[in-house]
C-alpha positions in Angstrom: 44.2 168.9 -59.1 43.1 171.5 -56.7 43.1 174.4 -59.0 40.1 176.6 -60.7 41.6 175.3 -64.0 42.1 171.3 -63.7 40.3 169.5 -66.3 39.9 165.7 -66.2 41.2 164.2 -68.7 40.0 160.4 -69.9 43.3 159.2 -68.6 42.3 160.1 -65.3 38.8 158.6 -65.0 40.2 155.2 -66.5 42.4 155.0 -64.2 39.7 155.6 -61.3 37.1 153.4 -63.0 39.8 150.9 -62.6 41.0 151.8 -59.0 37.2 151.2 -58.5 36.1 148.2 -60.2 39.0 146.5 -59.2 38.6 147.0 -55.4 34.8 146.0 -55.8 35.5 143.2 -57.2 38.1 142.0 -54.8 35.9 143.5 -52.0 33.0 141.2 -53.5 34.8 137.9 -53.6 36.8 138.6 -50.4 33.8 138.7 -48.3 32.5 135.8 -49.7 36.1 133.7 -49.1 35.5 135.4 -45.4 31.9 134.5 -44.7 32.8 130.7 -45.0 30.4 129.3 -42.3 27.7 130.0 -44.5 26.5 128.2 -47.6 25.8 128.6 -50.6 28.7 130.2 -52.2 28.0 133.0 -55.1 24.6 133.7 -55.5 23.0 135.2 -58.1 23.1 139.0 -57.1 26.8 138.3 -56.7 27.8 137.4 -59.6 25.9 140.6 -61.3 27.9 142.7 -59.0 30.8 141.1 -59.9 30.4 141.5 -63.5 29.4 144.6 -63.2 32.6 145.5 -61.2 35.0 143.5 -64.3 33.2 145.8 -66.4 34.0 148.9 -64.7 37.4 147.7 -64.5 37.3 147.2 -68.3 35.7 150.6 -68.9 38.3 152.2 -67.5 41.1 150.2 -69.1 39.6 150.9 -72.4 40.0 154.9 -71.3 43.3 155.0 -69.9 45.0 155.2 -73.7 43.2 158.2 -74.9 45.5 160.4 -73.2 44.9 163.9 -71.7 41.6 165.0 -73.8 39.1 166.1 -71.8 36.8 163.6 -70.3 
């Protein structure tokens, strides 16, 4: 990974897209499940950046079978 030559290939950025969406995404809903003396539950910008996140997620799913081509 730390060479002149590393390349990286679609297999590797799905599975970081996925790494990351996921952790958003848990990172999203967990602070709202820890903020619970406040009301209101998901708002509006939440739920964008949770779909967003899924989608990530999903983006990098999709890219995780294409193997070692370049990305």
């Amino acid at each position: 990974m730390f060479t002149n030559d590393f390349t990286l290939t679609k297999r590797h950025l799905g599975g970081l897209l996925l790494v990351i969406g996921g952790l958003a995404f848990t990172a999203i809903l967990s602070i709202d499940l820890l903020d619970a003396g406040r009301e209101g539950g998901i708002g509006p910008a939440q739920q964008i950046a949770l779909i967003s996140s899924a989608l990530v997620a999903l983006l990098g799913l999709t890219l995780i079978p294409l193997g070692s081509r370049p990305a």
